[in-house]
C-alpha positions in Angstrom: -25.9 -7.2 -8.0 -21.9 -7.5 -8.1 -20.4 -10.6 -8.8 -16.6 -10.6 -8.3 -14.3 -13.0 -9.1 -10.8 -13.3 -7.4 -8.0 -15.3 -9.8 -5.2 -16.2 -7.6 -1.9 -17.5 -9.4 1.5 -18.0 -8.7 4.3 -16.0 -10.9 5.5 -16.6 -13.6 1.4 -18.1 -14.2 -0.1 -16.0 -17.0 -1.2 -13.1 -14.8 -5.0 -11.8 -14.9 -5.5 -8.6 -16.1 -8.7 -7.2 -14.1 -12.0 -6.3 -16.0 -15.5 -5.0 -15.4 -19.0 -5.5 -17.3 -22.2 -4.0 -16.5 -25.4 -5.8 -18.5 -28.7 -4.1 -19.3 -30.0 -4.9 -15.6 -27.4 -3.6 -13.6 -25.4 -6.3 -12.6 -21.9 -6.2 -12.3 -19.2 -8.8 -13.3 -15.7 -8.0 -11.9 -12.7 -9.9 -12.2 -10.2 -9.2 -9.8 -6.2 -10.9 -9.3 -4.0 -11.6 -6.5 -0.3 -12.9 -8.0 2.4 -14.8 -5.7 5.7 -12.9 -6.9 8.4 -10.0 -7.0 6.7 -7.0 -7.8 9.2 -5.5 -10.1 8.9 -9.1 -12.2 4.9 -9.0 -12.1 4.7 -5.5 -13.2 6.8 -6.0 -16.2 4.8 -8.8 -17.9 1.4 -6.4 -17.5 -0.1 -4.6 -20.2 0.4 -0.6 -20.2 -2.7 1.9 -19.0 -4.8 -0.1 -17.4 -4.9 1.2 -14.0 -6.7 4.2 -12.7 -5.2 4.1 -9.2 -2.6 2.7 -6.8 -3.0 2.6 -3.3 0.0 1.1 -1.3 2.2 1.1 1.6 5.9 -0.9 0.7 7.7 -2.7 3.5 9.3 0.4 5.6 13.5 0.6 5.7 14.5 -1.1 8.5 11.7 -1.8 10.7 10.5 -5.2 9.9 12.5 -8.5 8.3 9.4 -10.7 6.7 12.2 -13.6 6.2 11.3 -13.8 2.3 13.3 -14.0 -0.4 13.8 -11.1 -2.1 11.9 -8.5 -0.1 12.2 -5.1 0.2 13.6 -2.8 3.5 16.8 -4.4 4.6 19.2 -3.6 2.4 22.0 -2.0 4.3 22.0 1.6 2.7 19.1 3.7 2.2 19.5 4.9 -0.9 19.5 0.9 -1.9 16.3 1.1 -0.5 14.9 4.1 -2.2 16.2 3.1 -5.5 14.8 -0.4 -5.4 11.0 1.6 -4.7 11.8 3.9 -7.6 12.6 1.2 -9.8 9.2 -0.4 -9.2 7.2 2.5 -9.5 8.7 3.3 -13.1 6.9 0.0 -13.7 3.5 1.5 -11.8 3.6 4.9 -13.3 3.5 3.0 -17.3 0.6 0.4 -15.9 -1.0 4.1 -15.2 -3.9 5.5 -17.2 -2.9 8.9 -18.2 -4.9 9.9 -15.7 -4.2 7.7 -12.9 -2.4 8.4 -9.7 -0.7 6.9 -6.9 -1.3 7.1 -2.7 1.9 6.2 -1.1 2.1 5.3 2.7 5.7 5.1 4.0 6.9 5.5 7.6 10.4 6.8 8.7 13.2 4.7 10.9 15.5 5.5 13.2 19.4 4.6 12.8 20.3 1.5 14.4 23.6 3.0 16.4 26.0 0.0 14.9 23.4 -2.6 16.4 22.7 -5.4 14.2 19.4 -6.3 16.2 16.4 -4.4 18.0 15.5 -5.5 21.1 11.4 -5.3 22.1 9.9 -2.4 22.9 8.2 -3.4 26.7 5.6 -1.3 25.3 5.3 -2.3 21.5 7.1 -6.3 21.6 6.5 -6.5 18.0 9.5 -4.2 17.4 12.1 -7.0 18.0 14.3 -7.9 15.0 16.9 -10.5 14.7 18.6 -8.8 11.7 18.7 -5.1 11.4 21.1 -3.0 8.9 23.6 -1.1 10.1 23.6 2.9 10.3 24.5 4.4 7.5 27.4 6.5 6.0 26.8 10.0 6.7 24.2 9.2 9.4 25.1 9.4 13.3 23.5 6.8 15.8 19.7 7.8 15.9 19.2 9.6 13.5 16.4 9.9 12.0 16.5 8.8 8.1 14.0 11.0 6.4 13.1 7.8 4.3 9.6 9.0 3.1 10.6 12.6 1.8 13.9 11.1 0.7 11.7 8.5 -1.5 8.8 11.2 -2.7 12.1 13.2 -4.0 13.7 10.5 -6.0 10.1 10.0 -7.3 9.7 13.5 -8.5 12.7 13.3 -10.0 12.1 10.4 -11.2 9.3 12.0 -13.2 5.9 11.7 -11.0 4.2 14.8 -10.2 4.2 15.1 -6.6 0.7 17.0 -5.5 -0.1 15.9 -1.6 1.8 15.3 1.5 -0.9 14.1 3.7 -0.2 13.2 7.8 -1.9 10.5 8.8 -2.2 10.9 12.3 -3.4 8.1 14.2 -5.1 8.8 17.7 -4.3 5.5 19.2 -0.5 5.4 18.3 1.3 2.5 20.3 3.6 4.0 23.1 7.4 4.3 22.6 9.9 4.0 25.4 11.5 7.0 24.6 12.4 10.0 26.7 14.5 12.2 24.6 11.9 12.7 21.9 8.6 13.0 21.6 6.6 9.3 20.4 5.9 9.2 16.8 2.5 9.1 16.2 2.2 10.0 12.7 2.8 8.7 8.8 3.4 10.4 5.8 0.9 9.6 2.4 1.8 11.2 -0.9 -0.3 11.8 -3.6 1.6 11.1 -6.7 0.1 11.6 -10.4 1.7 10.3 -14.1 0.7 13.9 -15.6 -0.4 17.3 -14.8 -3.9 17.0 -14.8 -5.7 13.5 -13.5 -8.8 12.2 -12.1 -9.7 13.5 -8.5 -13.5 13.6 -6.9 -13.1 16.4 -4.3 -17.1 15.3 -3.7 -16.2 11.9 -3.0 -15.3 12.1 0.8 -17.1 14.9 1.8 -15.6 16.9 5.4 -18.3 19.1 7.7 -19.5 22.0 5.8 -18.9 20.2 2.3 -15.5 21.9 2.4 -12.3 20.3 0.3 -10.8 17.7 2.4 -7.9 18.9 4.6 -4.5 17.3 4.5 -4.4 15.9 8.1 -6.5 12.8 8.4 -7.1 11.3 12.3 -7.4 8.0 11.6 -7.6 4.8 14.3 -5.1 2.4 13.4 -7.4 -1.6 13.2 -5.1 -4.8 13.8 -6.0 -7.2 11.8 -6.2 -10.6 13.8 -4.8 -13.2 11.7 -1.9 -10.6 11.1 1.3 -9.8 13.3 2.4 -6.6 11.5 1.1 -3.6 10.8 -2.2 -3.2 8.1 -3.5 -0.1 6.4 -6.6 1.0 7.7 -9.7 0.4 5.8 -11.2 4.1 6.5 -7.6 5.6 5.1 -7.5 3.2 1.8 -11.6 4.2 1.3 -10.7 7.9 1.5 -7.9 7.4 -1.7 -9.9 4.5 -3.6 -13.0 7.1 -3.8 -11.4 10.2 -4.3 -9.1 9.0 -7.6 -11.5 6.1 -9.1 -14.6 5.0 -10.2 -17.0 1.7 -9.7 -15.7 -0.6 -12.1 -11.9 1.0 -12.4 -8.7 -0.8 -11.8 -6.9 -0.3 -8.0 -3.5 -1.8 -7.8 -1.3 -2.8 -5.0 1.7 -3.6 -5.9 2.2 -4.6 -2.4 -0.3 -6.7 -0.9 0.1 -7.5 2.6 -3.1 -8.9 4.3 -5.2 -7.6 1.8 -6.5 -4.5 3.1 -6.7 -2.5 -0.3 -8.4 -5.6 -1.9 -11.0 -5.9 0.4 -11.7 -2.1 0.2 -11.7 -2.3 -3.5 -14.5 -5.1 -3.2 -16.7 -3.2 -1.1 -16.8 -0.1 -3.5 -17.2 -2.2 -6.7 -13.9 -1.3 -8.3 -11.4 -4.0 -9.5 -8.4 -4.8 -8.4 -4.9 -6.4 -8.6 -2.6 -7.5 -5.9 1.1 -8.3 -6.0 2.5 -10.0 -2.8 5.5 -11.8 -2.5 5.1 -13.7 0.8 2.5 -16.7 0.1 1.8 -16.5 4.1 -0.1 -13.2 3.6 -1.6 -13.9 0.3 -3.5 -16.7 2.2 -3.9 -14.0 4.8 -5.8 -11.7 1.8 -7.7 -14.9 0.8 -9.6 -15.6 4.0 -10.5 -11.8 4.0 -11.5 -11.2 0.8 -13.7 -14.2 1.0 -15.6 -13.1 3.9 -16.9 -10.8 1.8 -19.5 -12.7 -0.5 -22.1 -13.3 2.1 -24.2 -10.3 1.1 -27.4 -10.2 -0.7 -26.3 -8.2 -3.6 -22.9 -8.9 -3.6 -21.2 -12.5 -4.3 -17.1 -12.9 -4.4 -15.7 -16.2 -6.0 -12.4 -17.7 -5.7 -10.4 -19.2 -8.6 -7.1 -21.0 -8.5 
C-alpha cells in the first residue's frame, strides 16, 4: 500500500524536502512537494544530495510567452537564455546525489526575421505570440538557433558529464506551413550526470530481444486537456524515471508545468518535488495528481 502525500506551498514558505518509509508490512509512506516560485530561488534554500534524478523540459527560447513574472525564454539574446538554464542547473547538479543524473528536453527555434510577433500557424493556431525577441546578432532571418546543443555545451562546460543525445521523435508531429524545409518533427533529450559513474538500470525499460535501449525513442505526443501548451509525455518521462531511480528515490522538476513528471513519479512510487512558477499550472498539477488516489493500494493526500 502507498500512501503519498503532496505538500503544496508558496515560496519563500519553508519548502518540503521529500521522504520515503517502508514499515515491516510493506506499506509505503511518501511525502512528495510542489513549490510556487523562481526556480533558481527554490533551489538555493534546498539541502544538498538529496536527489537521485531530474527529469525536465524548461520553457523553450522563443516559442512561447507564459505572461509571468520572471519566466524563462524571452529574453532577447540566446546566450541570455542559455546562461539563465546553466545558472539553474549549477543549483540542480549540487541538490544531486553523487550518483544522480539529469534528462533534459529542449526544442530548437527559428529566428524571428526582425518581427516582434508570430502570427498562427493555420495548421498549429497555438503558435501565435504577441511578444517575440528579435533575431539575434550574428543570426540571419530564419535561422535556425541550435538552442539545445548550444545549452548541452555550456553545460558540459559547465561541468556535467554529458552521456546521451536522445531524438525523440514523435509520429504524430503537428503540421508546419512550411515549404522550404522539411516540418520538424523531432526533440532533443540529453542525459546529463554530476560524475563519471552514476546510477542507470539498462533492465529497466526493456526493448524486443532484451537488447540495450536505442537512442531514438517514437513517442505519441498526449495533450493534456486542461492545458494549452505543450506537456511531456507520460511514456517518455516513465522511460527516464525507471532507468536512473528507484521506488522510494527523489525525482525533481525544477520546472513543473502541468505536472506531468509528478504524476509519473506517483505512479512508480518514487518521490518527488516540483518547482513551478506560474500558480495557473500548479493548480493544473493539483487536479492531476489528485486523480490519482482512487486506487486500492494506492491513496494520494493533499496538504496546503
Amino acid at each position: 500500500m502507498q500512501h503519498h502525500t503532496v505538500h503544496y506551498v508558496e515560496y519563500p514558505s519553508e519548502v518540503v524536502v521529500p521522504t520515503s518509509e517502508t514499515d515491516g508490512n510493506g506499506s509505503v509512506a511518501i511525502r512528495s512537494g510542489v513549490i510556487t516560485g523562481d526556480a533558481l530561488s527554490v533551489l538555493g534554500d534546498l539541502p544538498s544530495e538529496f536527489v537521485r534524478t531530474v527529469v525536465t523540459s524548461p520553457p523553450y527560447w522563443s516559442l512561447r510567452d507564459y505572461a509571468t513574472l520572471g519566466q524563462i525564454g524571452l529574453e532577447d539574446d540566446p546566450d541570455e537564455y542559455v546562461s539563465s538554464l546553466v545558472r539553474i542547473f549549477e543549483e540542480v547538479r549540487r541538490v544531486l546525489t553523487k550518483d544522480g543524473s539529469m534528462w533534459l528536453n529542449i526544442g530548437d527555434s527559428y529566428t524571428s526575421g526582425g518581427r516582434t510577433w508570430r502570427a498562427p500557424d493555420k495548421k498549429n493556431p497555438m503558435r501565435a505570440m504577441t511578444t517575440r525577441p528579435p533575431t539575434p546578432k550574428g543570426l540571419k532571418p530564419k535561422e535556425l538557433v541550435g538552442i539545445p546543443w548550444r545549452l548541452a555545451f555550456a553545460l558540459q562546460e559547465a561541468g556535467w558529464y554529458l552521456r546521451s543525445d536522445v531524438i525523440w521523435r514523435k509520429p504524430n508531429a503537428h503540421p508546419e506551413s512550411v515549404k522550404d524545409r522539411p516540418t520538424r518533427s523531432h526533440e532533443y533529450l540529453f542525459l546529463l550526470t554530476k560524475k563519471e559513474r552514476y546510477y542507470y538500470d539498462r533492465t529497466a525499460v526493456p526493448e524486443v530481444n532484451g537488447r540495450n535501449m536505442r537512442s531514438v525513442w517514437d513517442i505519441y505526443t498526449q495533450p493534456f486537456p486542461e492545458a494549452h501548451f505543450a506537456t511531456f509525455p507520460p511514456e517518455l518521462v516513465e522511460r527516464c524515471i525507471k532507468t536512473t531511480s528507484q521506488p522510494g528515490d527523489v525525482v525533481l522538476d525544477p520546472f513543473l508545468g502541468s505536472g506531468t513528471v509528478a504524476a509519473v513519479a506517483i505512479e512508480n512510487q518514487r518521490a518527488f518535488l516540483g518547482i513551478e512558477l506560474n500558480s495557473e499550472y500548479v493548480g493544473l498539477a493539483r487536479r492531476r495528481t489528485a486523480n490519482l488516489g482512487s486506487r486500492f493500494d494506492r491513496q494520494v493526500e493533499e496538504v496546503g
